[in-house]
N, C-alpha and C positions, 0 to 999 in steps of 0.2 A: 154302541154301549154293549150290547150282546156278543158281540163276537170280540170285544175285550175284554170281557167278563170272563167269556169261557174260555180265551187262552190264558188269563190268568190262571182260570181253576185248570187246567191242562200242565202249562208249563210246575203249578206246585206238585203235581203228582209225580212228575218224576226227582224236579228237587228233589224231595220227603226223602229217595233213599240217600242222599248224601248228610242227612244230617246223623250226626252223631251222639248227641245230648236228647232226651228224651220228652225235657223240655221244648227242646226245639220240634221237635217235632207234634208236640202237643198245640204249638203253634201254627203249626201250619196243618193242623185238621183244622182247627176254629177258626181258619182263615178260607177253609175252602168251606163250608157250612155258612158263610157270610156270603163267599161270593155265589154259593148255588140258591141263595132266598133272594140275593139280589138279582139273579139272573131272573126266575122267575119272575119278581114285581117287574123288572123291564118290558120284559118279553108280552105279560098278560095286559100293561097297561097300555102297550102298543096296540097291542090287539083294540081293546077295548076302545081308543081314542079316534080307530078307525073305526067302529062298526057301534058304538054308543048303547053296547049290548048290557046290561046290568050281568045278563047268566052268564057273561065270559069272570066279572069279578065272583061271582058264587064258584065257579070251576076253581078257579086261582085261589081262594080262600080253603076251600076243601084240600085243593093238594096237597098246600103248605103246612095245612093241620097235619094231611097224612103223614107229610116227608119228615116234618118236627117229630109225629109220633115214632118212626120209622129209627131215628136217630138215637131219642131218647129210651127208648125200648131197649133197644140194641146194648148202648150204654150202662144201664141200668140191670137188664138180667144177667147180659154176658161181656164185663168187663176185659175180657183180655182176647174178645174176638178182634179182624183187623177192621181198624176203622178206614183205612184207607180204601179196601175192598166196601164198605158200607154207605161213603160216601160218592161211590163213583158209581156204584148201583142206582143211586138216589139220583144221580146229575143226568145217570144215560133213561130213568123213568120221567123225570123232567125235561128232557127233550123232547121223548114220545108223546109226553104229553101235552106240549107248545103246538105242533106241528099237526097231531091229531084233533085239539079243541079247534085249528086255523082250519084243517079239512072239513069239521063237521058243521061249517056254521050254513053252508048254502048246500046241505044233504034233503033228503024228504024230512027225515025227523033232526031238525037244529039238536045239535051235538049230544046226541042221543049217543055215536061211538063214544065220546069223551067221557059220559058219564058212565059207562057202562068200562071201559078202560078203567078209569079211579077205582069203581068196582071190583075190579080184577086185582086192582094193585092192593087193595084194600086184602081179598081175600088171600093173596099171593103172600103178600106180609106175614098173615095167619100162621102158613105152614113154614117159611123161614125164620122164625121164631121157635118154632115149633122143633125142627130139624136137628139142630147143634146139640140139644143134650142127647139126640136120641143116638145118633151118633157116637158123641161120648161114652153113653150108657148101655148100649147094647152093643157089647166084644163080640157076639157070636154073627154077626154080619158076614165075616169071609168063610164061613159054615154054611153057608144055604146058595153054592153054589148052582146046579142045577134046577131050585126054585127060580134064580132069578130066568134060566134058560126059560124055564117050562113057560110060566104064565107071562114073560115078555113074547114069545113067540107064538103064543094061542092067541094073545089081544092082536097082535099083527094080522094073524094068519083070518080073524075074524072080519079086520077089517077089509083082510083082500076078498073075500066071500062076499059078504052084506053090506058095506057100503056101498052108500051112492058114488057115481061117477061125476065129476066137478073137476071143471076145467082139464078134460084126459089125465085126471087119477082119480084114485080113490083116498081119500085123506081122512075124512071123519065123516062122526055119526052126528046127526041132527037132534038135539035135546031140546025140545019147546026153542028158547028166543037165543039156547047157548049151544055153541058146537065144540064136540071134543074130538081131539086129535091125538090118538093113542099113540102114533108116532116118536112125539114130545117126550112121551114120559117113561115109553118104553128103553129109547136109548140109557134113559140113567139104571136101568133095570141091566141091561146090555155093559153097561161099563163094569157096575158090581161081578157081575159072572166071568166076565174075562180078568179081570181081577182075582177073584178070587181061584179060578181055574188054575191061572198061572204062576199065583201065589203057592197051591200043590206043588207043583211038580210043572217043572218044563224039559222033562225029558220028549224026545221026538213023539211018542206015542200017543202024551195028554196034549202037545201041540195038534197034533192029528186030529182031534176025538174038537176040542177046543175052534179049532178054523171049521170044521164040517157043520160046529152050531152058529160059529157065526157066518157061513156062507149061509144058512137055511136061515136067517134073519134077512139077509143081506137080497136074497132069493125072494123072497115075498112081499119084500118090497119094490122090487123092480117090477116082479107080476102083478103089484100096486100100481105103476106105474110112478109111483112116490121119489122118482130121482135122485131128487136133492136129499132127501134122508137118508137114502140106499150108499149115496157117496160119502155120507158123514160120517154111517156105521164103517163102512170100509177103512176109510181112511183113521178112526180112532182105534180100531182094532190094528192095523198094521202098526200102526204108530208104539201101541201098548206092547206089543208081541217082540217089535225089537226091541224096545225096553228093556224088559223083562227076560228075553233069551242074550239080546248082546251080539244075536248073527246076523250077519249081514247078507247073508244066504235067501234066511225069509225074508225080507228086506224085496229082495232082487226081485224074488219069485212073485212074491205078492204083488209088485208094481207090475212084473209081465202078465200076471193072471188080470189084474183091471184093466190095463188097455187091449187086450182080449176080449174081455166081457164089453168093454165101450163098443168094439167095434161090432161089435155081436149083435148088440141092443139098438146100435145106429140102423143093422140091414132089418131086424125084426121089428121094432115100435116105429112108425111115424109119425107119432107125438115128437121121438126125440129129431127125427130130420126136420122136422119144421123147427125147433128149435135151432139147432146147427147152422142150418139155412138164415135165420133170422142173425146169428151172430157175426157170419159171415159179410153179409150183408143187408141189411136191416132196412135200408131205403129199397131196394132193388124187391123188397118180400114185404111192402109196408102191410098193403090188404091182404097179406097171406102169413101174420106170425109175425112181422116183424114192426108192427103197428104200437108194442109197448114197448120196446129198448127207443125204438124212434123219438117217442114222445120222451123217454129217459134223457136221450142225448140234448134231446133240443130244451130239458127245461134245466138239464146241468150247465151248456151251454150260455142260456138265458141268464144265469145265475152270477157267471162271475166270480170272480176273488171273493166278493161284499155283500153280493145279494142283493133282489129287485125289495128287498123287504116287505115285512109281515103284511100279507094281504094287497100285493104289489106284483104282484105274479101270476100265474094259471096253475099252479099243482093240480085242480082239479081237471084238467084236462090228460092226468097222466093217469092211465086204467091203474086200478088196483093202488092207487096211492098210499092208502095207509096200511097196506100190508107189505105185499112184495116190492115197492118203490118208494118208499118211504124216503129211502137216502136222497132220491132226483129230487124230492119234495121238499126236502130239506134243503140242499144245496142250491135250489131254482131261489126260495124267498132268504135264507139266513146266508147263504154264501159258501163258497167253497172252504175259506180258513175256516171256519165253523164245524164243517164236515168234517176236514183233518181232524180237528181236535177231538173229535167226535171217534173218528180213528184211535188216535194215540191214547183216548181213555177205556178204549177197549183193549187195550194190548196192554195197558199198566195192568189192568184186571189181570191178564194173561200172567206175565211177567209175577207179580203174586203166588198165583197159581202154580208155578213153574219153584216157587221160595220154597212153598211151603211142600210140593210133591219132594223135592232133592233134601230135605229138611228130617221129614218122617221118617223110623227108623223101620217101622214094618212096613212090609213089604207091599199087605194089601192096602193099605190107606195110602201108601205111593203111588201105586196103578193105578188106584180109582183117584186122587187127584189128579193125576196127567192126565189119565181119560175125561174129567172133565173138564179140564182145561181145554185141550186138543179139541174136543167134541165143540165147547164155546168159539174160540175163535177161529176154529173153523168154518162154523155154519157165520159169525161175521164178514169172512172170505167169500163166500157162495154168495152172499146177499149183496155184499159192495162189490165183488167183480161181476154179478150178472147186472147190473143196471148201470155200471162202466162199461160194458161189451170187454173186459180184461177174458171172460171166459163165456160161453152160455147159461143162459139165464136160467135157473135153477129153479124159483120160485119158493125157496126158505126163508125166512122173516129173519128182520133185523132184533138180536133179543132185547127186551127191553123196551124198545125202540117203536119198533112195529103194533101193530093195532090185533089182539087176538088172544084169548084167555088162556087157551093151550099154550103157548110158546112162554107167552109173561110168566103163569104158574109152574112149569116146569125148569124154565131159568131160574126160579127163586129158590127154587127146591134145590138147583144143582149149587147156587151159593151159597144156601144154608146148608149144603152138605159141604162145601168146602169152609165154609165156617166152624163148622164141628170139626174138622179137621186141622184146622189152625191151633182151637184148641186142646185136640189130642197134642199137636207138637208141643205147646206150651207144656201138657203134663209130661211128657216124656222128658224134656229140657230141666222141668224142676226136678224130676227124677234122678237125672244122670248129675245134676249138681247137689244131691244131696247121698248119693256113694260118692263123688268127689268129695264131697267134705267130710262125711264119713272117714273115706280113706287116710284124708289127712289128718284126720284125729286119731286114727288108730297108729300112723308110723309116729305119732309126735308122741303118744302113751310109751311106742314099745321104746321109740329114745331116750326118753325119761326113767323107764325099769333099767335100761342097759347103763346109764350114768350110776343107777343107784346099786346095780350088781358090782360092776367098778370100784363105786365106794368102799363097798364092805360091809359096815356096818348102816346101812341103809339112811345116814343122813348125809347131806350135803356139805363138802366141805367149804370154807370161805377160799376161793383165790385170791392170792395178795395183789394188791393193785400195784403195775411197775408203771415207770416211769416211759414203756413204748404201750403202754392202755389210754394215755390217753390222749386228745383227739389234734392230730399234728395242728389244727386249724380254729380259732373261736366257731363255736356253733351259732347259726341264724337261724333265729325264729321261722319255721314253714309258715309259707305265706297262704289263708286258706281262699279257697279256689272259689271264685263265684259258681261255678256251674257242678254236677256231680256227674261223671260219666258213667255212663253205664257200663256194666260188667259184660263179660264176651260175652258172655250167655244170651243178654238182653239187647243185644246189635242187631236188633231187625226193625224192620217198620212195622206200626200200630197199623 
């Protein structure tokens, strides 16, 4: 029932952009908002029938309130955000959240991560809510380009100084029972500024000035030892820069300047040869590094097309399960078709993301959606090809998905900044169709003075009706149309 649940709810997100009536597609949000409450009651009741837990029904009770809150929220302040993006935020925190309540029930403190995840989601809602009109409202955002440089590169440069070291890097700061990961939050600071940078001027100079701040980003996270972050910044900066320039020069350069640096960082850190080593061969390096892809393979393996099903399995024998392996976790009890779908709902997100970046007519709000697009489904790359062995294991979380307040919080922030951003299109859309109609009202006036300059005397003459005026054929009644199609303008998805 779960995993026909969720390729239902899979397969209608990408239906959604073929429909063309707005009805129709009003349909099929309410039809996925049914099947992600149903997903949930399946999922929480399985749990519960195996473990006869009453707090697994309190966890399942609270989400639902949340995600109904979450829904209706959304709906009610900001009408013309995309509900499809809202919804699939909602299915991929309802995973996270199936999968972590299953890991927390045999921890030292019973699902003490789960409650504290709700938590997150809880406060995470707060600030994407919060986001969209500031967005909207505050124009002078591509103005404070070198702010975003300054103090995303001090919280970095901080963390490489005074943080603790954890698991051969430096990630965060320990705050009483919560830990932050300035990382996270610094990237969305990093996408504004290269944005906004590029938005100036892309002449070679401010490219110059522009790469030197984002390599000293990019720099102090490697002397982080931060990796998997270090490859995100990179790669969404290259990604924006040819955007924005359209040369395929930087393009060239930039990819020979990182595998450069790889190779650099492979002879200088040993954190990364162990990793390497592990990828390569993971059985062969099990007691030396290769001890968590191992348990990856063998519980994806385990797992199946179908899944050993909820509490039918070991996930907890795979290190770090609810953060960096989440997806083996998933895949080991719900199934592989499960995972896909799980996939393909993170790339509809993308594919959005991608609408509404080609959509925007400024520049800066282009940048900064692609960058955060790019920046999103990239780090879902990092996370599902390191616990695949597609590439080394990274050790970036799954967003959404994964268990940890920094990554949850800072994902919300970058939808509700792409939220706000859907809605800047909408205003821009209404804008441009009302000098379109403008327009057409003013040539329809000037044809009207020019008929009555014609005239003469400024009234209209009767033409005489002939005998080729009228209509070679009997007229039929227009037949009216059950459905009302939307206008070009309004041809996108909710």
């Amino acid at each position: 029932m779960i995993i026909l649940l969720m390729a239902a709810y899979t397969f209608s997100c990408f239906s959604i952009f073929t429909r063309n009536y707005e009805d129709e597609e009003k349909r099929v949000l309410i039809r996925q908002d049914v099947l992600l409450f149903l997903l949930q009651m399946v999922s929480f009741f399985a749990m519960y029938t195996a473990k006869k837990d009453l707090r697994i029904l309190f966890i399942y009770a609270a989400l639902a309130v949340v995600i109904l809150g979450v829904i209706l929220l959304y709906n009610l302040i900001y009408p013309s955000v995309s509900r499809l993006v809202v919804n699939n935020m909602c299915m991929l925190i309802t995973a996270g959240m199936i999968m972590i309540t299953r890991l927390s029930v045999d921890s030292k403190s019973p699902y003490g991560i789960a409650v504290k995840q709700l938590a997150f989601v809880i406060v995470g809602v707060s600030f994407g809510l919060i986001v969209p009109v500031l967005i909207r409202k505050m124009e002078f955002l591509e103005n404070w380009t070198y702010i975003y440089a300054g103090v995303g590169g001090a919280a970095l440069l901080v963390v490489a100084l005074f943080a603790a070291t954890s698991g051969g890097a430096k990630l965060s700061f320990n705050l009483g029972p919560v830990s932050i990961q300035p990382s996270e939050f610094v990237k969305i600071l990093f996408v504004f500024y290269v944005a906004s940078s590029l938005k100036k001027s892309i002449e070679f100079k401010n490219v110059v000035v522009t790469t030197a701040v984002a390599a000293a980003h990019v720099l102090i996270l490697v002397i982080s030892t931060d990796l998997g972050a270090a490859l995100i910044y990179f790669v969404v900066y290259l990604i924006m820069l040819y955007v924005a320039t359209r040369q395929p020069l930087y393009a060239v350069a930039g990819v020979g300047a990182g595998c450069g640096a790889a190779v650099i960082g492979y002879h200088i850190f040993s954190h990364i040869k162990v990793r390497v080593a592990a990828w390569q061969d993971p059985f062969a390096t099990y007691s030396n590094g290769g001890y968590q892809i191992a348990q990856s393979l063998f519980a994806i393996g385990s797992g199946g097309w179908f899944g050993t099903g909820l509490f039918k399995g070991q996930p907890d024998t795979i290190p770090v399960a609810e953060t960096d392996l989440i997806f083996s976790a998933i895949t080991e009890e719900i199934g592989m078709i499960f995972s896909l779908c799980l996939i393909l709902i993170c790339v509809s997100c993308y594919v959005m993301f991608l609408n509404i970046a080609m959509e925007l007519r400024n520049q800066f709000y282009k940048l900064v959606a692609l960058g955060l697009g790019t920046c999103y489904i990239f780090q879902v790359f990092l996370q599902i090809g390191g616990v695949t062995k597609f590439i080394p294991l990274t050790g970036v979380t799954l967003p959404f998905v994964s268990y940890g307040g920094s990554s949850l919080l800072s994902t919300m922030i970058m939808f509700g900044i792409i939220q706000g951003l859907y809605i800047v299109r909408e205003d821009e859309e209404a804008e441009r169709e009302e000098k379109r109609r403008k327009k057409l009202q003013h040539e329809k006036n000037a044809k009207r003075r020019e008929r009555e300059l014609k005239d003469g005397s400024g009234r209209k003459t009767k033409k005489k009706s002939t005998t080729s005026d009228k209509p070679r054929f009997e007229e039929v009644p227009r037949q009216r149309t059950p459905k009302k199609a939307r206008s070009h303008n309004q041809q996108r998805v909710r």
